[in-house]
ZABA-175633 format. One record per residue (C-alpha): x, y, z; residue in one letter. Coordinates in steps of 0.1 Angstrom, whole numbers, padded with zeros to 4 digits, always signed. Example, Ala and Ser with C-alpha at 12.3 -4.5 7.8 and 13.67 -1.06 7.14 Angstrom:
+0123-0045+0078A/+0137-0011+0071S/
This chain:
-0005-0220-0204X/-0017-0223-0170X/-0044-0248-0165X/-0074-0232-0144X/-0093-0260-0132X/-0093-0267-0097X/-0067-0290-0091X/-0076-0320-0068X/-0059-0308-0032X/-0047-0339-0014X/-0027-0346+0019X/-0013-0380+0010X/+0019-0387-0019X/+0018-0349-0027X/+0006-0330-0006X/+0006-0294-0003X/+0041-0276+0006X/+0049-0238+0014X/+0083-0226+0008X/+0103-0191+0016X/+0124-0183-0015X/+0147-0154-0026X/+0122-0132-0036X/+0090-0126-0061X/+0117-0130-0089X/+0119-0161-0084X/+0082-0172-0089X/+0064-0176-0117X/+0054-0139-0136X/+0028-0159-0159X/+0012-0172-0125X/+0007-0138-0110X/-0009-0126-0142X/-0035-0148-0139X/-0035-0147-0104X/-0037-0109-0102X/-0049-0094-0135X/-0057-0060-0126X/-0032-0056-0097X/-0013-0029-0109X/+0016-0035-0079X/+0024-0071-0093X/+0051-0094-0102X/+0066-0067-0120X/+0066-0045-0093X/+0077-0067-0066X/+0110-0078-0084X/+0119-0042-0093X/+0115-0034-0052X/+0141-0064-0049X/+0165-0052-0085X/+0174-0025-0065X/+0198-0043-0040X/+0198-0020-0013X/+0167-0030+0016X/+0170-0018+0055X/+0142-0051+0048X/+0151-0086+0036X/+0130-0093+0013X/+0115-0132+0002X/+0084-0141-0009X/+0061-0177+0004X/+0053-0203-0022X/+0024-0228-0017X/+0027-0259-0041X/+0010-0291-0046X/+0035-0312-0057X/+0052-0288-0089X/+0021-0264-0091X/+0019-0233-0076X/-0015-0224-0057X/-0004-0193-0040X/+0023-0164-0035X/+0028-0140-0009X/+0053-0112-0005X/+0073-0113+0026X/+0097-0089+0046X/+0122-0097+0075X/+0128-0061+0096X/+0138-0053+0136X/+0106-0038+0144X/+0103-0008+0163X/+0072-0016+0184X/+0058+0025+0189X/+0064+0029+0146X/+0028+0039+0148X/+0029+0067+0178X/+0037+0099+0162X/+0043+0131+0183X/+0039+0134+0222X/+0033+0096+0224X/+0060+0092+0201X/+0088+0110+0225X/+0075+0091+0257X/+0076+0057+0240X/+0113+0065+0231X/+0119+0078+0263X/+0112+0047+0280X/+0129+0029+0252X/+0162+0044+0260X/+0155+0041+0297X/+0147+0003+0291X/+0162-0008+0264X/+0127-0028+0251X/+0106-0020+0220X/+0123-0041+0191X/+0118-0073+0178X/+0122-0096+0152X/+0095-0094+0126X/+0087-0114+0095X/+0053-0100+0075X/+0036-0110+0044X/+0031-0087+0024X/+0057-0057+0011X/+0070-0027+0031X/+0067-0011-0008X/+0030-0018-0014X/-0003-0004+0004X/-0017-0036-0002X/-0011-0071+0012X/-0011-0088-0027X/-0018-0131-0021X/-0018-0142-0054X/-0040-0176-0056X/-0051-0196-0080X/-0077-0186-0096X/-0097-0219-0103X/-0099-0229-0067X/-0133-0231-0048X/-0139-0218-0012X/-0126-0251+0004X/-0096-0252-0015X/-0084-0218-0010X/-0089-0225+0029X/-0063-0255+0027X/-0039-0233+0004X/-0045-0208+0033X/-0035-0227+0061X/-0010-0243+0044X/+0009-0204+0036X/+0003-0189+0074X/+0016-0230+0086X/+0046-0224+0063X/+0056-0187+0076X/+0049-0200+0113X/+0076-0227+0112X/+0098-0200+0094X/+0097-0176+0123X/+0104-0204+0146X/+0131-0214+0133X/+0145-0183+0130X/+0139-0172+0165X/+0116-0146+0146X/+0090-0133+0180X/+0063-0116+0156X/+0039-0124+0127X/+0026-0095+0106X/+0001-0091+0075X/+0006-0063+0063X/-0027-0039+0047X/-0041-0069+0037X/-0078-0062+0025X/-0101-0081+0041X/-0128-0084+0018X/-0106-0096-0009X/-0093-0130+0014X/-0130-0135+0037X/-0112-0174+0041X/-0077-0161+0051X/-0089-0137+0077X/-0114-0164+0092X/-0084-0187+0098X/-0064-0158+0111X/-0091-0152+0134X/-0091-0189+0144X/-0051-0188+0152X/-0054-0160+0175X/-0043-0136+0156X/-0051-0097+0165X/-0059-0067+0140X/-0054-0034+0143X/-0060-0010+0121X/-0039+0004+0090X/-0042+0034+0073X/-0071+0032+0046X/-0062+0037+0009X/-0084+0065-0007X/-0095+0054-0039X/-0114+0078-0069X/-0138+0063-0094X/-0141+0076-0122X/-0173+0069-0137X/-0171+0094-0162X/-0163+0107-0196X/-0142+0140-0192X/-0127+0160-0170X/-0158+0184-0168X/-0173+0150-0159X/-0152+0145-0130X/-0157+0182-0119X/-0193+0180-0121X/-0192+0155-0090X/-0174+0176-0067X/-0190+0207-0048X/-0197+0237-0063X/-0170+0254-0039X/-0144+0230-0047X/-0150+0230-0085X/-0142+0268-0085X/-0114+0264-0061X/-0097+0236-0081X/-0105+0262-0114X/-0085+0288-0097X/-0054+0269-0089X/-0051+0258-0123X/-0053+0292-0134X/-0027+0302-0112X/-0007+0274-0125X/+0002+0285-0163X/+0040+0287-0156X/+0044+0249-0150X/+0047+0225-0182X/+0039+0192-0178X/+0058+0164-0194X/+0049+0126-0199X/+0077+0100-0200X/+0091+0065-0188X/+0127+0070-0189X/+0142+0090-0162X/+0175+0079-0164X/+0190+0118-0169X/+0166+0131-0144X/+0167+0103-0112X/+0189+0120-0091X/+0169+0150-0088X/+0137+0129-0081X/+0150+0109-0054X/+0155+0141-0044X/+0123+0159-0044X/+0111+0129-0031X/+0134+0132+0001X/+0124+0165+0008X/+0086+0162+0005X/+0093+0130+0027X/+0112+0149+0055X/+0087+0182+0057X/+0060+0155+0063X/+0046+0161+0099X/+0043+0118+0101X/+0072+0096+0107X/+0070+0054+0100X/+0102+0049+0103X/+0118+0026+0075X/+0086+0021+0065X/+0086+0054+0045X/+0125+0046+0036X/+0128+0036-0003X/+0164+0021-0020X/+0183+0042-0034X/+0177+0028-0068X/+0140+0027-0064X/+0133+0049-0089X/+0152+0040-0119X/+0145-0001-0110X/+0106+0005-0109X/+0113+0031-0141X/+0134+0001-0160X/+0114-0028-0149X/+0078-0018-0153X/+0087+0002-0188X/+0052+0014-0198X/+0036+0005-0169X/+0056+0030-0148X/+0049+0064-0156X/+0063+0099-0144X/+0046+0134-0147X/+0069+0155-0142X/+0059+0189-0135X/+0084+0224-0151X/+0091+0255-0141X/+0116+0268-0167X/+0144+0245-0169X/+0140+0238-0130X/+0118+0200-0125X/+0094+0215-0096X/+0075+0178-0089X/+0070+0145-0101X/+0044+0117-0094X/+0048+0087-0104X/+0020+0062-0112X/+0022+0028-0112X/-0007+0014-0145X/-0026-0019-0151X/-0052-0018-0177X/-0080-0009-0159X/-0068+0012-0127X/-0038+0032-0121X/-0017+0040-0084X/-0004+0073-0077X/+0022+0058-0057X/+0046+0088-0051X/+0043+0121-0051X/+0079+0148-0048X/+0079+0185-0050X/+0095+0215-0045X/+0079+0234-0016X/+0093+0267-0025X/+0072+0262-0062X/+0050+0243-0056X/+0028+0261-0029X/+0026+0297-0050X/+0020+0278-0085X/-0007+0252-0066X/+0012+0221-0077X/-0009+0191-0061X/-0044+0204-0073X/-0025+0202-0112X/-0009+0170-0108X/-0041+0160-0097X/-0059+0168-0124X/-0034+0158-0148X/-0037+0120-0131X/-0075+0125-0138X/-0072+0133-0171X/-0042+0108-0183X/-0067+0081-0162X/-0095+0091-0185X/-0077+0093-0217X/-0068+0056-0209X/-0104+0045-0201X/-0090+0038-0165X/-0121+0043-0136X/-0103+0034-0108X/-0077+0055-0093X/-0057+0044-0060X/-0043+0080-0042X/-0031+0062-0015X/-0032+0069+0023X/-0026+0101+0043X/-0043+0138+0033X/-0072+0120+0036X/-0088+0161+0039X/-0079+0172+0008X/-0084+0138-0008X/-0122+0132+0003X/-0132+0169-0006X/-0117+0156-0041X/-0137+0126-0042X/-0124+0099-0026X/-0139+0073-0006X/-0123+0053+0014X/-0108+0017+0013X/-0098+0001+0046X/-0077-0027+0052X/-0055-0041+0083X/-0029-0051+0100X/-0030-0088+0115X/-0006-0102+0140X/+0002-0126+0163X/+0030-0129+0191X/+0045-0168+0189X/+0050-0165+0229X/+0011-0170+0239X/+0011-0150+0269X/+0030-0120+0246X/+0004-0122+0224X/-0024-0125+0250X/-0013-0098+0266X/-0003-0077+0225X/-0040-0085+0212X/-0053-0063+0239X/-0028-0030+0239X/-0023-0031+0201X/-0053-0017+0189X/-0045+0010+0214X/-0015+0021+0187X/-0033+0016+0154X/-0022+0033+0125X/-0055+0051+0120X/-0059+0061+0154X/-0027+0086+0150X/-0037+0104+0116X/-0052+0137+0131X/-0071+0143+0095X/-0082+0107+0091X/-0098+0109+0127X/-0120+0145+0126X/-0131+0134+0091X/-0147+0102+0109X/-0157+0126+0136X/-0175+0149+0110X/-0188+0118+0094X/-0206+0101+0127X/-0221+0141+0139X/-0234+0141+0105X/-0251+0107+0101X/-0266+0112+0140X/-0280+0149+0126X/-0294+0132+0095X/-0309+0105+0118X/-0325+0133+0141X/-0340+0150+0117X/-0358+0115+0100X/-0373+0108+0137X/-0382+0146+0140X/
């Protein structure tokens, strides 16, 4: 049993120590419980990611100890950055243009967090006050500093970490010269309701009756429950591929998954992993798969068939089948993830923002990196994610004209 008083932090026999090992696997699973208790992308998670064998990533994780007892751990990734992975389209083509031209634009990157989760998960001991935590802090971005040094590693990343979660982290990553740009926001539903009639009874009139009719239209399509897809994974990582490549966004291996991603996530969360799979006959038209903690679920992947799934209105089903399995469980907090951020608001959805924090280790590279960055932020390039702020700022100035007459 893990002992949750603070421990008593020194810098003199002990000391504190940060350490890159093999992986998540290799930490402690009770540690991360109590660490992360509602973090439905956990230790479970993370070492089915790294079952699968197969990573365009390498994949470790950081360990901060004093002496024998862990204080804190940290995903981490090792990948030949592209530098213009955030440019899509026309800026996109000129940035490779100039790459081929030049021969520039990749470098070595080593980022806390996972290339498999939207969130940046630092799992820290519990039991530590505000002081503490700083010192366990510093002691996991000192640990991945001298790691990318002495690997010749040019770039530090954190990865979606969410800001309001780790106010002590970000202050010393602020302190260390570190630069943010922005990532794209996770859209998150609460469900503060009973019943699905509940649910519907927060949207728009308009939207109730449109979501109404595309279940309707939807009669044709029988929806299964289960955990085991070892007869059916070849034909998700299928759908999966296609609803991947007919996305008008490209991330690069950021959006690749292993092979085995599937059926590892299936075997090694069990229960926690589930697929809805959605039929059309004897013909598996799409699947999501949501990742479950006891009080909040993740819709982390969503695959269909395009010629089904537009006539029969596939996405407005499986999205009210993930409300109503989410209230049937008595979970109120639903993650939907980023992009389609339209569709997603008009559903209900508000908005959960998080960054991207980095530093160059070259201080004029960085200097000169902290400034153009935020010109290439990941939310500046996600046409629906930008007119819905748009719409958002016309409509608080109009509200705010109409108060001062």
């Amino acid at each position: 049993m893990l002992d949750h008083n603070p421990p008593e932090l020194t810098v003199g026999r002990r000391g504190l120590s940060c350490e890159i090992v093999s992986g998540v696997a290799a930490t402690d699973p009770a540690f991360w419980q109590s660490a992360l208790p509602g973090e439905a992308e956990g230790y479970a998670y993370h070492a089915a990611c790294e079952a699968t064998g197969e990573h365009v990533f390498k994949l470790g994780a950081a360990v901060v100890r004093d002496g024998a007892r862990i204080l804190a751990v940290c995903p981490v990734f090792r990948i030949d950055y592209r530098m213009n992975t955030s440019l899509q389209g026309t800026a996109r083509s000129i940035s490779e243009a100039i790459d081929r031209r030049l021969g520039t634009g990749v470098v070595k990157l080593l980022g806390l967090g996972s290339p498999y989760a939207d969130t940046c998960a630092i799992a820290v001991e519990p039991g530590l006050d505000a002081s503490a935590r700083r010192l366990v802090f510093e002691k996991l971005i000192g640990g991945i500093e001298a790691y990318a040094a002495a690997n010749r590693i040019k770039i530090i990343a954190i990865k979606d970490l969410p800001e309001a979660r780790v106010p002590e982290f970000v202050d010393l990553l602020r302190a260390r010269k570190f630069g943010r740009i922005g990532a794209l926001p996770n859209c998150i539903l609460d469900l503060e309701c009973e019943d699905v009639e509940g649910y519907l009874a927060t949207l728009s009139r308009p939207t109730r009756k449109d979501i109404r009719r595309k279940l309707k239209s939807a009669e044709p399509v029988r929806i299964e429950r289960r955990t085991d897809i070892s007869d059916i994974k070849e034909t998700i990582r299928a759908l999966h591929e296609a609803t991947r490549a007919a996305s008008s966004f490209d991330y690069g291996d950021f959006e690749s998954l292993p092979d085995r991603y599937f059926e590892c996530v299936s075997s090694g969360l069990g229960g926690n992993a589930l697929f809805l799979l959605y039929w059309v006959g004897d013909e598996l038209a799409g699947f999501n798969l949501l990742l479950l903690s006891k009080d909040r679920a993740v819709d982390k992947f969503l695959g269909m068939r395009k010629d089904l799934a537009e006539g029969l209105n596939l996405y407005a089903v499986s999205w009210m089948e993930n409300v109503k399995f989410c209230l049937e469980r008595g979970i109120h907090t639903l993650i939907m993830g980023p992009t389609a951020y339209e569709l997603k608001m008009r559903f209900g959805c508000r908005l959960q923002e998080s960054g991207i924090w980095f530093r160059h280790r070259g201080p004029v590279a960085n200097s000169i990196l902290r400034r153009v960055a935020p010109l290439a932020a990941f939310d500046r390039f996600e046409p629906e994610l930008v007119e819905w702020r748009k719409r958002k700022k016309r409509e608080a100035r109009e509200a705010l004209r109409k108060r001062t007459g």
